[in-house]
C-alpha positions in Angstrom: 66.2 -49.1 207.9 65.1 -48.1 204.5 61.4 -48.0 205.3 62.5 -45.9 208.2 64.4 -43.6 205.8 61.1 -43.7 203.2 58.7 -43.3 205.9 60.3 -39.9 207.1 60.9 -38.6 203.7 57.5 -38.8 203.2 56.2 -37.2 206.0 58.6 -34.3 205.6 57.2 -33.7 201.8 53.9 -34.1 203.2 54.1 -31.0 205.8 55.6 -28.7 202.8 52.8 -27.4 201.5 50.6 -27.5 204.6 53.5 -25.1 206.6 53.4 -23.1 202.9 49.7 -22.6 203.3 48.9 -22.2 206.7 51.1 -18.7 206.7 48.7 -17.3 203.5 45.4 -18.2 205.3 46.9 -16.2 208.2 47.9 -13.0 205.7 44.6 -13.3 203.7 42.7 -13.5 207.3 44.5 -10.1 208.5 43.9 -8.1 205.8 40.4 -8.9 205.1 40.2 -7.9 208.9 42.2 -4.5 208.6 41.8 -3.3 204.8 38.9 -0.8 204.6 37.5 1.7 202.1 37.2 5.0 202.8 33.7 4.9 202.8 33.5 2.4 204.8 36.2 4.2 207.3 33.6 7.1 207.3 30.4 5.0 208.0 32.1 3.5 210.9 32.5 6.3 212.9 28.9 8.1 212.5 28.2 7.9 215.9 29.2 11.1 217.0 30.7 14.2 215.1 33.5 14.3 217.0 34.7 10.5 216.4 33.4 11.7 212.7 35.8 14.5 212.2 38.7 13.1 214.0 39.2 10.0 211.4 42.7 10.0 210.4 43.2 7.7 207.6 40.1 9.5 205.7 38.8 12.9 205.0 35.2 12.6 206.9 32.4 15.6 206.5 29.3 14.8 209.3 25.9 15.8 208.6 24.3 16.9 211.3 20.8 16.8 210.0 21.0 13.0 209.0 23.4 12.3 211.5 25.8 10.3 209.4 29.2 10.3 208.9 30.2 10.4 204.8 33.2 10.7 202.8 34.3 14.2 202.0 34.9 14.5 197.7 35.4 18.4 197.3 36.9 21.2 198.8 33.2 22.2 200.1 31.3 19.5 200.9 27.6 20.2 199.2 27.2 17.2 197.4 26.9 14.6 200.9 24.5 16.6 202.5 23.6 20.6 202.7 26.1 23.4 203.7 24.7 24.6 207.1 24.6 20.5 208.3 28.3 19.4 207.1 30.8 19.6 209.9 34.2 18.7 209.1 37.8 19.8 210.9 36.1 21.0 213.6 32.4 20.7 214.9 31.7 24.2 216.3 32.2 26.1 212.8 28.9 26.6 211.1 30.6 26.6 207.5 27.8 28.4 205.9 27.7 31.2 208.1 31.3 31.4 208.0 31.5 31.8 204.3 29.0 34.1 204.0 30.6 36.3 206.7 33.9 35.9 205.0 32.2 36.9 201.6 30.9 40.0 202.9 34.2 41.3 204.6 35.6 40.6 201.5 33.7 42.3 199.4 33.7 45.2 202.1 37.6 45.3 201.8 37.4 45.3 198.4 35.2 48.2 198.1 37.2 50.3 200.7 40.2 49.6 198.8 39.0 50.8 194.9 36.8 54.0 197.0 40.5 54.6 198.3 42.2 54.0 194.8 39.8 56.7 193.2 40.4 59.2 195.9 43.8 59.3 195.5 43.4 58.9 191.6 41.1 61.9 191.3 43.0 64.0 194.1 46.4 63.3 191.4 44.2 64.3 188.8 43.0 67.4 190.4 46.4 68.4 190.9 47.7 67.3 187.4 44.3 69.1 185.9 45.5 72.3 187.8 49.6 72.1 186.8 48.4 72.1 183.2 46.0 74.9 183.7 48.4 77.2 184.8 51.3 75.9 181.9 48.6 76.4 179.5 47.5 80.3 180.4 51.3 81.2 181.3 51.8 80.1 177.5 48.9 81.5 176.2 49.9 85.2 178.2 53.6 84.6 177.1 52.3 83.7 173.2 50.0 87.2 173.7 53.1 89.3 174.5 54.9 88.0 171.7 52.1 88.5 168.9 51.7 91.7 170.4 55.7 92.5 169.6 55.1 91.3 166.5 52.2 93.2 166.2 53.9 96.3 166.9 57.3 96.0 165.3 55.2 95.4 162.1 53.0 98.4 162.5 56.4 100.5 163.1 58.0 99.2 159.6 54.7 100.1 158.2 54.6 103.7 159.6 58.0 104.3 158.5 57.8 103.0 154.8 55.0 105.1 154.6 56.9 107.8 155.4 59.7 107.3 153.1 57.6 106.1 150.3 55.2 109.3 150.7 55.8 111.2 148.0 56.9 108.4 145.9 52.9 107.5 146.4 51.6 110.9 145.7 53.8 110.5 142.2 52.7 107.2 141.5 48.9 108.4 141.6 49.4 111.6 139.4 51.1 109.3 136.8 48.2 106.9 137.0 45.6 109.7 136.1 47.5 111.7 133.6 48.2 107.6 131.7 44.8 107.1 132.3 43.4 110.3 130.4 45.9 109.5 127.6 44.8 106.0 127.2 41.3 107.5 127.4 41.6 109.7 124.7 43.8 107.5 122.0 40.5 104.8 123.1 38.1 107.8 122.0 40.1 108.9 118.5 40.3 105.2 117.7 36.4 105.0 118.0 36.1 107.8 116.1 38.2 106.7 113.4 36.6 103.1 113.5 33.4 104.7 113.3 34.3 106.8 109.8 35.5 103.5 108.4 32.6 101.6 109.1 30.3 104.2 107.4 32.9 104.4 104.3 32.7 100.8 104.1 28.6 100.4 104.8 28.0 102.5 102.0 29.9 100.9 99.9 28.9 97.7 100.6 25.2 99.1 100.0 25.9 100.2 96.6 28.1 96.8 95.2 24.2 95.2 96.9 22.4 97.5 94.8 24.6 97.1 91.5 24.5 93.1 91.7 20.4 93.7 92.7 20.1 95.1 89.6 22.3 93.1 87.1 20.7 90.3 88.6 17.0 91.5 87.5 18.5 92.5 84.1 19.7 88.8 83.6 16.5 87.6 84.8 14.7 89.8 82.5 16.6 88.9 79.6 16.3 85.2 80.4 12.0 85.3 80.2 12.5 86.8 77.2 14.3 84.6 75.8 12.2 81.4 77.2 9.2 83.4 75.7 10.5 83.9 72.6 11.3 80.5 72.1 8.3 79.8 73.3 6.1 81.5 70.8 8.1 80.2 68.0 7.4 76.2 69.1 3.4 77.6 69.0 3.9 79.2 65.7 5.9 75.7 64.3 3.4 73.0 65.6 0.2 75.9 64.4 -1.1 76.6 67.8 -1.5 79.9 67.6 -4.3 81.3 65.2 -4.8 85.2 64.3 -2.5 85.8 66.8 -4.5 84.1 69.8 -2.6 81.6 71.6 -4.3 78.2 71.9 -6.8 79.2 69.3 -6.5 75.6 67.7 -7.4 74.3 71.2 -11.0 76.3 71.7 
């Protein structure tokens, strides 16, 4: 009874890890079977654009030219193959064409609306230009009215001070000459009298010139006299002069 019990002990701890196992190998089996790359997903279904395009678990772009089914990495597709061969959505769009017809109606719409914008831009400024023309000559013939007012309230006060102030004017002039000769003649007497003075006062000057001329000469004179004197009595001391001829001694 005990090696019964042993025996079936055994056996049970030696299908464990076989019943552990076998369910892994099964797993591992499966998904090495159903576990694919995108890629891979992509390069399967090349045979036709159609099955190409219509991949679900991966983005797919078919080129037509090389007839291959690749895996699509950008938003526009020119790195797997060129623009005018890639096919992906659908298989009737050529992509290039499309895009370049898109570009053009674009830029088309584009155009049409800024020609638009400057009509309307220049037909406000066309208006605004003409507004402000006429503000600016209604002020300019309203600012003309008013300088001419001015212009002729002035020239009234003028023409009316002129004839208040006439004879005041007429006055005014006669006093100016009759100051005017005055001045003229006190200018004329004080010459006159500046002239008498200056003649007093040149002749006098000429005659003190004439007095100091002289006493000047007479000092000189008196001064050579008196060197020469002095001068003949040193020759007549040391006995150079001889029967009255200076410098006899010497010849």
């Amino acid at each position: 009874m005990k090696n019964l019990i042993v025996i079936c002990v055994t056996l049970v701890l030696i299908s464990l890890p076989w019943a552990r196992s076998a369910p892994n190998t099964t797993e591992q089996t499966t998904i090495s079977v159903t576990t694919l790359s995108p890629e891979e997903e992509c390069s399967k279904h090349s045979a036709s654009c159609d099955d190409c395009v219509g991949v679900a678990k991966a983005q797919c772009v078919y080129c037509q030219g090389a007839k291959k089914c690749k895996l699509k990495k950008s938003i526009i597709p020119t790195d797997e193959c060129s623009l005018s061969d890639a096919k992906w959505g659908v298989c009737w769009v050529n992509y290039e064409a499309l895009i370049i017809a898109v570009s053009v109606i674009g830029s088309v719409i584009f155009l049409g609306i800024v020609i638009c914008c400057c009509c309307c831009c220049r037909g406000k400024g066309k208006e605004k230009l003409k507004k402000w023309e006429a503000k600016w000559e209604r002020d300019r013939t309203e600012r003309k009215a008013r300088n001419d007012e001015r212009r002729a309230e002035r020239q009234q006060k003028t023409d009316e001070i002129r004839r208040k102030y006439v004879n005041y004017q007429a006055l005014i002039i006669a006093v100016s000459v009759i100051s005017g000769v005055i001045i003229l003649g006190i200018a004329i007497c004080c010459c006159c009298c500046c002239c008498g003075k200056g003649k007093e006062k040149l002749k006098k000057f000429e005659a003190k010139w004439e007095k100091d001329r002289t006493e000047r000469k007479a000092r000189n004179d008196e001064r050579r006299a008196e060197r020469q004197q002095k001068t003949d009595e040193i020759r007549r001391k040391y006995g150079l002069v001889k029967d009255d001829v200076p410098y006899a001694k010497f010849k």
